[in-house]
GUZAPA-934804 format. One line per 2 residues: for each residue x, y, z of C-alpha. Coordinates in steps of 0.02 Angstrom, whole numbers. Each point is the difference from the previous one (the first is absolute). Example, Ala and Ser with C-alpha at 12.3 -4.5 7.8 and 13.67 -1.06 7.14 Angstrom:
BEGIN
615/-225/390; 69/172/-33
***
This chain:
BEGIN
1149/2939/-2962; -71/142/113
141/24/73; 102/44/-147
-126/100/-69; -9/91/149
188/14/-3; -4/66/-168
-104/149/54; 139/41/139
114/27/-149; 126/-101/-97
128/-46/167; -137/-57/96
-55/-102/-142; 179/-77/-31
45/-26/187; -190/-96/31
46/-102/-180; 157/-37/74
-42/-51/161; -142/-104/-75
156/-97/-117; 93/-16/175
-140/-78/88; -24/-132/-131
189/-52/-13; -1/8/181
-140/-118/36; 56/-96/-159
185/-8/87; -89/-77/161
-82/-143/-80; 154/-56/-74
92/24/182; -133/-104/61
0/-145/-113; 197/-23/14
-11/13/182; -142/-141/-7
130/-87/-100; 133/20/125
-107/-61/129; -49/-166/-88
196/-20/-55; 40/19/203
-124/-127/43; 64/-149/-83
191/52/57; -74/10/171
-91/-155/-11; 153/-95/-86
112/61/112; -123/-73/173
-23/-184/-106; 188/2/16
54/61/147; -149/-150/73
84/-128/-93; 182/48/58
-69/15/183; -94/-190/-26
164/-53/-74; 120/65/129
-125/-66/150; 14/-171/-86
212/-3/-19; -13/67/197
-100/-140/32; 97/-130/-74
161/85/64; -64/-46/188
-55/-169/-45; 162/-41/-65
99/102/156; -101/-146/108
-130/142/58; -190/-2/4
***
């Protein structure tokens, strides 16, 4: 509150542009919360796509070891 009383005794521009920049600030900071909580979002959303996608590729590389496997056993090869 100092500050716009101070601005108000630079005269009535100095007083708008300080109110102003005062509303900007708020939205601003307000703006980067909400950026921040969807990028948190984001993050958890990439997670479990990153961790589906490693369960699977594991299980195709388990599954493919096994078919090589029995591939050579039944080529006669050890």
């Amino acid at each position: 509150m100092e500050i716009l009383s101070a601005a108000a005794s630079l005269g009535v521009g100095a007083f708008l542009g300080t109110l102003i920049f005062i509303i900007y600030r708020i939205d601003r900071k307000a703006s980067e919360q909400r950026f921040e909580r969807l990028c948190e979002h984001h993050d958890k959303k990439w997670t479990a796509v990153v961790q589906a996608d490693q369960k699977t590729r594991e299980e195709n590389t388990k599954a493919l070891t096994e078919l090589n496997d029995m591939l050579k056993k039944m080529n006669g090869k050890h």
